[in-house]
VMD Tcl script that builds the backbone (N, CA, C; Angstrom):
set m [mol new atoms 240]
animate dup $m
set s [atomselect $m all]
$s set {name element resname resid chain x y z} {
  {N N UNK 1 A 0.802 -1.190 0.000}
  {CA C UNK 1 A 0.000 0.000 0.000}
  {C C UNK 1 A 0.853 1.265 0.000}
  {N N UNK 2 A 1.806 1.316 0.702}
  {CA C UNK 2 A 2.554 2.408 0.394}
  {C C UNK 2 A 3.406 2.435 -0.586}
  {N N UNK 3 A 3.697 1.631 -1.782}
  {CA C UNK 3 A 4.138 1.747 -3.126}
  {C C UNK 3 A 3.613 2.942 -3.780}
  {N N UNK 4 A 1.781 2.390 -3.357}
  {CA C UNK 4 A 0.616 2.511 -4.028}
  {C C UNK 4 A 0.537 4.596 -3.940}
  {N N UNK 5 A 0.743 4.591 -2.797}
  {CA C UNK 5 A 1.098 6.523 -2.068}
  {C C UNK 5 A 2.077 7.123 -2.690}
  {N N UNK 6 A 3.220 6.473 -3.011}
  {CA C UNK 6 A 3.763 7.183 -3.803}
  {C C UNK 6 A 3.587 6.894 -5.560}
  {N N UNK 7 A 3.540 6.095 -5.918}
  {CA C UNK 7 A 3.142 5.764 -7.296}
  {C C UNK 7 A 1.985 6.579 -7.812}
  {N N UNK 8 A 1.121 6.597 -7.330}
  {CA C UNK 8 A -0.138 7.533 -7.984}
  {C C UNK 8 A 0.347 9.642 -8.331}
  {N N UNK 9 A 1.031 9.798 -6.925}
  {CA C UNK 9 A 1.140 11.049 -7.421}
  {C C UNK 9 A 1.988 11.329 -8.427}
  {N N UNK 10 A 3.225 10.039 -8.711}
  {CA C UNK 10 A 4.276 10.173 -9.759}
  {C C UNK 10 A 3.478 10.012 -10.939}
  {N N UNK 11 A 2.546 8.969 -11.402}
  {CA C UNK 11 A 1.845 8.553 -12.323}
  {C C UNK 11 A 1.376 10.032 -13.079}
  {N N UNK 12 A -0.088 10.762 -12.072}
  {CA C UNK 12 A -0.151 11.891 -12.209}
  {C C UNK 12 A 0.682 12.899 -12.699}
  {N N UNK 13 A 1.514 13.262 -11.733}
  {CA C UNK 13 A 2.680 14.014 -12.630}
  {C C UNK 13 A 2.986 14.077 -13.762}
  {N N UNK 14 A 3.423 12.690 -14.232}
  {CA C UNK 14 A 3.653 12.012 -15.339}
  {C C UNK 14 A 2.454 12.449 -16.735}
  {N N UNK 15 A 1.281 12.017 -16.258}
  {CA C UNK 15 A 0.041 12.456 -17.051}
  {C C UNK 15 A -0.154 13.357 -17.654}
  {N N UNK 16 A -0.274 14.386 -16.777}
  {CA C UNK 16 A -0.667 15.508 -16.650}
  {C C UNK 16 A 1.042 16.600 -17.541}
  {N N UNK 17 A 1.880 16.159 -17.185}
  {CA C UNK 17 A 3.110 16.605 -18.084}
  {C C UNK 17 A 2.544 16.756 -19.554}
  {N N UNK 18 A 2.645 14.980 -19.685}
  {CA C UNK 18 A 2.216 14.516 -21.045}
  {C C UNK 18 A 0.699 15.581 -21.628}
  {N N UNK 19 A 0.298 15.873 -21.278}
  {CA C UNK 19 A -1.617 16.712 -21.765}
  {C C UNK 19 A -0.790 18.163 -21.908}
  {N N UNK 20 A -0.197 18.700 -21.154}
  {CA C UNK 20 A 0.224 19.724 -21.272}
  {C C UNK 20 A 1.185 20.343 -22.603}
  {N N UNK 21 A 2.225 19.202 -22.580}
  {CA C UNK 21 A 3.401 19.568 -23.617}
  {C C UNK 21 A 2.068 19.193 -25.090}
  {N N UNK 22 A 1.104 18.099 -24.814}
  {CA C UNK 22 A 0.327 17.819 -26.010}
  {C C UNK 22 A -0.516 19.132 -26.173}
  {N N UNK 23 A -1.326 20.162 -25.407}
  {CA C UNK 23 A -1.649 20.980 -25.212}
  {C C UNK 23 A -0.771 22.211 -25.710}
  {N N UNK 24 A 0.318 21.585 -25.503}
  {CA C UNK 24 A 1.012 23.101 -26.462}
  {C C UNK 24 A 1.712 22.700 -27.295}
  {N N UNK 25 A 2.227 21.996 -28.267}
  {CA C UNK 25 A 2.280 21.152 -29.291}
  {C C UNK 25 A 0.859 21.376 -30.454}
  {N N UNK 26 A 0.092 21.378 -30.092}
  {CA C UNK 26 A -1.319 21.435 -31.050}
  {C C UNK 26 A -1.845 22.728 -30.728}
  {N N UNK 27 A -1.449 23.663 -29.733}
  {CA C UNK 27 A -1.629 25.631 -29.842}
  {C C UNK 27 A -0.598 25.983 -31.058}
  {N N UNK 28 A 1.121 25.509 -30.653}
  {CA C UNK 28 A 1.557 26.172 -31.532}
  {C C UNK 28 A 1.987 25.750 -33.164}
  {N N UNK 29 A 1.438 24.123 -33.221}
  {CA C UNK 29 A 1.333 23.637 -34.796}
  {C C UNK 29 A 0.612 23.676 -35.693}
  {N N UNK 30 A -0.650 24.632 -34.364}
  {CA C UNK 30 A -1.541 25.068 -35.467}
  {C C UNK 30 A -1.483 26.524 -36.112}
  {N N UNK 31 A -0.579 27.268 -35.929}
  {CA C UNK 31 A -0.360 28.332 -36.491}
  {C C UNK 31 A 1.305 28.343 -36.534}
  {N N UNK 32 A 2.111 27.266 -36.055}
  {CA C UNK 32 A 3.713 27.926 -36.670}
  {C C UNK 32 A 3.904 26.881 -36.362}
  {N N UNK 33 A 4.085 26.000 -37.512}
  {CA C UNK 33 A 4.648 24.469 -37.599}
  {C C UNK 33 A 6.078 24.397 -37.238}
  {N N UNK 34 A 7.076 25.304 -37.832}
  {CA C UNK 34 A 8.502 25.779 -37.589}
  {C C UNK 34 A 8.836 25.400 -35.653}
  {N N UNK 35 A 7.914 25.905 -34.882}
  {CA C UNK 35 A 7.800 25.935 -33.681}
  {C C UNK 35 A 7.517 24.928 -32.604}
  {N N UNK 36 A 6.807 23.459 -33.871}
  {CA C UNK 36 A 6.427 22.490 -33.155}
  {C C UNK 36 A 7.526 21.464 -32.507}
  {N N UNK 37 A 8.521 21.756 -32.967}
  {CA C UNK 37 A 9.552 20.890 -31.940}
  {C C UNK 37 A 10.178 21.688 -30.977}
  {N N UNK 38 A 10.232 23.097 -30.925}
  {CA C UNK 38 A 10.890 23.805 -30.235}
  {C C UNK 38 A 10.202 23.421 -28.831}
  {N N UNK 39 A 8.636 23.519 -29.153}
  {CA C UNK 39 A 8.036 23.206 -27.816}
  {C C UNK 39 A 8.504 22.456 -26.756}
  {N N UNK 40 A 8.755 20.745 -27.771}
  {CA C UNK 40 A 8.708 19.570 -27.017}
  {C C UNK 40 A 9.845 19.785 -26.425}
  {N N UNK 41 A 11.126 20.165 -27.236}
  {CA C UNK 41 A 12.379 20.484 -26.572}
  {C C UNK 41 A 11.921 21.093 -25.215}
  {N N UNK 42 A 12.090 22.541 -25.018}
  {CA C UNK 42 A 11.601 23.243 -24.031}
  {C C UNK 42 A 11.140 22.659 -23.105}
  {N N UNK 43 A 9.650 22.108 -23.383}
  {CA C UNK 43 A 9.090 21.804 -22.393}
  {C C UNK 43 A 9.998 20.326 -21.553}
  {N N UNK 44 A 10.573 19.418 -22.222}
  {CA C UNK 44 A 11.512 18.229 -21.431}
  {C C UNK 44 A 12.580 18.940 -20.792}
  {N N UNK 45 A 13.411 20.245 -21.210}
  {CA C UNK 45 A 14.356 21.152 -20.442}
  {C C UNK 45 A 13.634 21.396 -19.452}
  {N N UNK 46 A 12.595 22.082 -19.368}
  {CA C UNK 46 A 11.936 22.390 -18.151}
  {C C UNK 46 A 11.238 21.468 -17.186}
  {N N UNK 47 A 11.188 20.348 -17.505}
  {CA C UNK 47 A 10.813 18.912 -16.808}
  {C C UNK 47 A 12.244 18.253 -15.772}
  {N N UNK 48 A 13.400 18.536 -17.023}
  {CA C UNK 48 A 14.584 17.983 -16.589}
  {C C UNK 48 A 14.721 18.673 -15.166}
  {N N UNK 49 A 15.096 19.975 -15.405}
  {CA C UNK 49 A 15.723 21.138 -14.496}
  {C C UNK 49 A 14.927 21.574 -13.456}
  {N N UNK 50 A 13.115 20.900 -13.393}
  {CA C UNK 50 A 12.778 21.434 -12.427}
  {C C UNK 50 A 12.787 19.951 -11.454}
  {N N UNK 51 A 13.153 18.820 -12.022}
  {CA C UNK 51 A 13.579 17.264 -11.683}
  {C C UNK 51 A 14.642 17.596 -10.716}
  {N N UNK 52 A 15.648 18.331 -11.540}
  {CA C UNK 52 A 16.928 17.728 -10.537}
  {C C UNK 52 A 16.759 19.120 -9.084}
  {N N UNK 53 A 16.179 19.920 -9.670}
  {CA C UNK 53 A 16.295 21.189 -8.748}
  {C C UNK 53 A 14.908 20.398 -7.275}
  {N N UNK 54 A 14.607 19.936 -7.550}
  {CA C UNK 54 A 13.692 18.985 -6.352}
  {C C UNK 54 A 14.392 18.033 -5.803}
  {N N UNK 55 A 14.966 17.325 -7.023}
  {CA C UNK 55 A 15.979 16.159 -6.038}
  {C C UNK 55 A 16.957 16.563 -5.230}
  {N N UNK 56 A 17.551 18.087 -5.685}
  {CA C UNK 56 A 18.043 18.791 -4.458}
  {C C UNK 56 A 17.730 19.013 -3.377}
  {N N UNK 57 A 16.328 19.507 -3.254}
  {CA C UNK 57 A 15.570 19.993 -2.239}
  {C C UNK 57 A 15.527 18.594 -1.448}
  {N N UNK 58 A 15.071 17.906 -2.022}
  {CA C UNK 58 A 14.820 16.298 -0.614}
  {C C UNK 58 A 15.997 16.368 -0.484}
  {N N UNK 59 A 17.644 16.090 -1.052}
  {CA C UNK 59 A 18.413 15.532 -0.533}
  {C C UNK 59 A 18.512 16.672 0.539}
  {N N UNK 60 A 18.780 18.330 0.389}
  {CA C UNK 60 A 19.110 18.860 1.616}
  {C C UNK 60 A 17.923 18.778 2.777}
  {N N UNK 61 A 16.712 18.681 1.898}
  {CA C UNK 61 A 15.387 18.273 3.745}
  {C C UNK 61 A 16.100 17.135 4.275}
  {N N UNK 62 A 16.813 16.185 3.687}
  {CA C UNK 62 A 16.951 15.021 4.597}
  {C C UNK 62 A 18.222 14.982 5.519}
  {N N UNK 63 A 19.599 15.801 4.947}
  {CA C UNK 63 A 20.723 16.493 5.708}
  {C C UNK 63 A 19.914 17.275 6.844}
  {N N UNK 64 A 18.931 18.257 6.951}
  {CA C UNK 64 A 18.716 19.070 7.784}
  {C C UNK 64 A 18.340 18.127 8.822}
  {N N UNK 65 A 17.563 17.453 8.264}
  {CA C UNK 65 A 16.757 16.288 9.003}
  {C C UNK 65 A 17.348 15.686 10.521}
  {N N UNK 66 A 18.221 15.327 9.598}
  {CA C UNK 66 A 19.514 14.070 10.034}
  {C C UNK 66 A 20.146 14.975 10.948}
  {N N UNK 67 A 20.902 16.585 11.038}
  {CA C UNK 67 A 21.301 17.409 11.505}
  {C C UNK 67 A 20.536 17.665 13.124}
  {N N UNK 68 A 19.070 18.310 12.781}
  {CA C UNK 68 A 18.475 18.293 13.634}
  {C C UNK 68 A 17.870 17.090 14.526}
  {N N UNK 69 A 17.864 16.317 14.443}
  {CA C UNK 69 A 17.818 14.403 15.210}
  {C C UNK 69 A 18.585 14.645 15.841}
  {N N UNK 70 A 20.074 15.308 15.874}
  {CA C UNK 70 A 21.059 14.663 16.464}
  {C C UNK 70 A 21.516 16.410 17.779}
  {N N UNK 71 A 20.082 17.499 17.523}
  {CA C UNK 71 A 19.882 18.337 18.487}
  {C C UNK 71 A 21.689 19.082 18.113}
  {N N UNK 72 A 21.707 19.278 16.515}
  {CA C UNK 72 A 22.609 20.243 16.419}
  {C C UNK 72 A 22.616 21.576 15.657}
  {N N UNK 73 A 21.340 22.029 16.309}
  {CA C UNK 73 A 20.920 23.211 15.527}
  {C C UNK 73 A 22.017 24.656 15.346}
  {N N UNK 74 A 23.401 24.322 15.841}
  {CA C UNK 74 A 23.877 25.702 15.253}
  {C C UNK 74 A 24.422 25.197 13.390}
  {N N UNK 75 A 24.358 23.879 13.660}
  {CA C UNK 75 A 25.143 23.392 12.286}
  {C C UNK 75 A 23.859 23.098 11.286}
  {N N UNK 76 A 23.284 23.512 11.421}
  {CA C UNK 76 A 21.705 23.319 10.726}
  {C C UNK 76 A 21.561 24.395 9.201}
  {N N UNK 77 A 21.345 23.981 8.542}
  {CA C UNK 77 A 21.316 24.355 7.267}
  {C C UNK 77 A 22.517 24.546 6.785}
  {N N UNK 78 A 24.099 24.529 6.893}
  {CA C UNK 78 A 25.100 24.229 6.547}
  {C C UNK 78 A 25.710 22.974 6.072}
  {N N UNK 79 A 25.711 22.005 5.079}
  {CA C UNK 79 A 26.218 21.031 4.604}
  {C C UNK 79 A 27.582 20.937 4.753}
  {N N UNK 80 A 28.365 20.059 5.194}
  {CA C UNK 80 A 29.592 19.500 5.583}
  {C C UNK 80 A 29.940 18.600 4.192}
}
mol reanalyze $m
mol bondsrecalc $m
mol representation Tube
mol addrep $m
């Protein structure tokens, strides 16, 4: 069951990506064909970069984490 908790919101994500980049893919091929790959590009750059810029964010929530457990809040938000 807890596969299941995280799998659905990734799925989603996933979905909902996909409708969007299709959503603008068929705005801008219908008036500037020239433009229709620029989209898809773009839009996977902006999938990539907002990917790794999150996987940042958990890895430092989980340093802080780990930091504060161990009741060492002057070293708290500083990475070693």
């Amino acid at each position: 069951m807890k596969i299941n908790k995280l799998a659905i919101p990734l799925m989603l994500n996933n979905i909902t990506s996909m409708v969007i980049t299709l959503c603008d893919q068929a705005m801008i091929g219908k008036t500037y064909m020239e433009g229709f790959a620029s989209v898809d590009i773009i839009g996977n750059n902006i999938y990539e970069i907002t990917g790794v810029l999150e996987a940042i964010s958990i890895s430092l929530n989980i340093v802080d984490s780990k930091v504060k457990g161990k009741n060492n809040i002057e070293n708290l938000g500083y990475v070693k």
